[in-house]
C-alpha positions in Angstrom: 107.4 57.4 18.2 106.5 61.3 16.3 103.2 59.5 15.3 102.1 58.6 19.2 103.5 61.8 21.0 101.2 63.7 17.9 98.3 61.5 18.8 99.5 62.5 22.9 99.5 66.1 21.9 96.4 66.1 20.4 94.8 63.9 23.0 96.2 66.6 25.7 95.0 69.6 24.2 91.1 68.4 23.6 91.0 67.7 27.0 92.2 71.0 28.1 89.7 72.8 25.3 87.0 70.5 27.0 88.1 71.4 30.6 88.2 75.1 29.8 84.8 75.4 27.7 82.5 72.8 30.2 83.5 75.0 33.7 83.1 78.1 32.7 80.1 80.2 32.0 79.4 84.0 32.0 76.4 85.9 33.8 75.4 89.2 32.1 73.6 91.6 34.7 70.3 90.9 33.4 70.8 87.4 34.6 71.9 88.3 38.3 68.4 87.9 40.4 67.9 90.3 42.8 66.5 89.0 46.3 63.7 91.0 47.4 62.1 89.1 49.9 61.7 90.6 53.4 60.3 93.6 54.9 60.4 97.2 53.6 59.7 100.2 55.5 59.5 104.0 54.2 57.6 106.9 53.1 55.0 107.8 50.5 53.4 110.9 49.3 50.8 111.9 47.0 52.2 114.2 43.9 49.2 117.1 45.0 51.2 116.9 48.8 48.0 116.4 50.9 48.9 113.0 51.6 52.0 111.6 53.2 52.7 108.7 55.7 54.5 106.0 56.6 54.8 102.7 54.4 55.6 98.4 55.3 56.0 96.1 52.4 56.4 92.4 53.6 57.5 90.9 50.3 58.3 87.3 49.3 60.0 86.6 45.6 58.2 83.0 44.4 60.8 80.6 43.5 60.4 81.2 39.6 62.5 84.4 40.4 59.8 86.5 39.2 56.6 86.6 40.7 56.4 88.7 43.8 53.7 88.4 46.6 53.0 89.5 50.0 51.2 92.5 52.2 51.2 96.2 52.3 50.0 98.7 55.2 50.3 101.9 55.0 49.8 104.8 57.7 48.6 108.0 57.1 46.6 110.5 59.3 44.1 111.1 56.1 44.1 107.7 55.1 42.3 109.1 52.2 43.8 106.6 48.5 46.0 104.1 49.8 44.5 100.8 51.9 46.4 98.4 53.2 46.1 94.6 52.2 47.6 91.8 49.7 49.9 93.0 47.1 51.6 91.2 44.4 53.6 92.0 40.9 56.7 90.8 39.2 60.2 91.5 39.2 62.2 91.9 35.9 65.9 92.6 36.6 65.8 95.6 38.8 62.7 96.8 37.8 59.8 95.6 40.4 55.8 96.7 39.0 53.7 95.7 42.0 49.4 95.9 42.1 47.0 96.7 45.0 43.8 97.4 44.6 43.3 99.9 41.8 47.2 101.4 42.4 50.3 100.4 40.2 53.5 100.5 41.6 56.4 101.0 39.7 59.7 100.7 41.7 63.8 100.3 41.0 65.3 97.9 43.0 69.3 99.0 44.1 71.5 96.9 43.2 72.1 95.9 46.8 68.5 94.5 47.1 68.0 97.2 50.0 66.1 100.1 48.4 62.4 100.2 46.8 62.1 103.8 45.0 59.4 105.4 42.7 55.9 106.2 42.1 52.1 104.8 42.1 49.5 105.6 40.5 45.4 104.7 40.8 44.3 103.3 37.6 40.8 105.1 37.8 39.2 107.6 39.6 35.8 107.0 39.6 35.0 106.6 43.9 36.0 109.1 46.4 38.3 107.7 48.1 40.9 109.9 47.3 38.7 113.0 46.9 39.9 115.4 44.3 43.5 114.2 44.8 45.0 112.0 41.3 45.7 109.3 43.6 49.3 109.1 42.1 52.9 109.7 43.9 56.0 109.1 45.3 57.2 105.9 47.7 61.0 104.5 48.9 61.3 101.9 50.9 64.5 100.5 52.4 64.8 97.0 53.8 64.0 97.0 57.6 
């Protein structure tokens, strides 16, 4: 009889350690994937301060979790750097690096998925587009 309830014992506590180990698994921040798909609406303006309007992204996050596509339009009264049209970019943790055209946008995401905040940046100068303006600034966005 001590040699079957040992054998029950051991029997019961393997599948407990099995149970316990096979259920469970922990998620570091890193891991969490932030949902930015939707629409954006906000302000931008150039780092010189002759250039400031209003700004829509329309953003859709691909289903790898990562790669980020969708349209931009932005309305200003100079309309002198920034055109509206397809933008796309990736999305590592919170950090979101989006490209249009010539400009780099390098944005936080908040940890509710609501908020778009930081600067762009032209990667050249070389038309006029922008004048004598760096073509680089600041842009938050908040989901519409």
């Amino acid at each position: 009889m001590n040699k079957l309830a040992t054998s029950l014992l051991i029997s019961l506590l393997a599948t407990v350690l099995i149970g316990c180990s096979s259920g469970s698994s922990t998620t570091s921040p890193g891991d969490v994937v932030l949902n930015i798909s939707g629409k954006f609406e906000g302000t931008f303006e150039n780092t010189e301060g002759n250039q400031s309007g209003l700004a829509t992204f329309d953003l859709q996050l691909a289903e790898d979790e990562m790669t980020v596509s969708g349209n931009a339009l932005f309305d200003d009264e100079n309309n002198q750097c920034l055109l509206s049209g397809p933008i796309t970019g990736t999305l590592a943790g919170s950090n979101l690096t989006l490209s249009l055209d010539d400009f780099t946008f390098t944005l936080a995401v908040s940890s509710d998925a609501n908020t778009l905040s930081g600067t762009y940046a032209r990667s050249s100068n070389e038309d006029t587009r922008c004048g004598r303006t760096t073509g680089a600034g600041n842009i938050t966005l908040t989901r519409s």
